[in-house]
Steps between C-alpha positions, in 0.01 A plus 500: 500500500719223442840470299570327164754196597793533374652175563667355167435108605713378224789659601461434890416143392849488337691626784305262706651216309848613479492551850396132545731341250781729660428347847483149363814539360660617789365244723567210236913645596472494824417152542750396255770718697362312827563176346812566368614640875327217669717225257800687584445504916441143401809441323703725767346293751576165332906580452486663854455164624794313342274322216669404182174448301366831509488566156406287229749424219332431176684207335400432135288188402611173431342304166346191591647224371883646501713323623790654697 
């Protein structure tokens, strides 16, 4: 004798794809949080050293064809 399958595909399909989306998420933040640490060791490393032009400082445009 064998048993009727119970298996409700739609709704395992579902989990299936939260699960994925879930761990896409999470690995989509991990990178960005390995970035961001990896600019700062940078940046740490860069003023460590004695170096004035570590960061950049955004100056605002200048018009072509002003004159100053």
């Amino acid at each position: 004798m064998s048993t009727p399958d119970d298996t409700d595909y739609a709704h395992r399909r579902t989990v299936n794809l939260v699960a994925a989306v879930t761990l896409l998420v999470l690995a989509i933040i991990v990178v960005v949080a390995m970035n961001m640490l990896d600019e700062q060791r940078r940046m740490q490393r860069c003023v460590d050293s004695g170096r004035r032009d570590c960061f950049a400082i955004p100056t605002p445009p200048v018009a072509q064809g002003v004159q100053r």
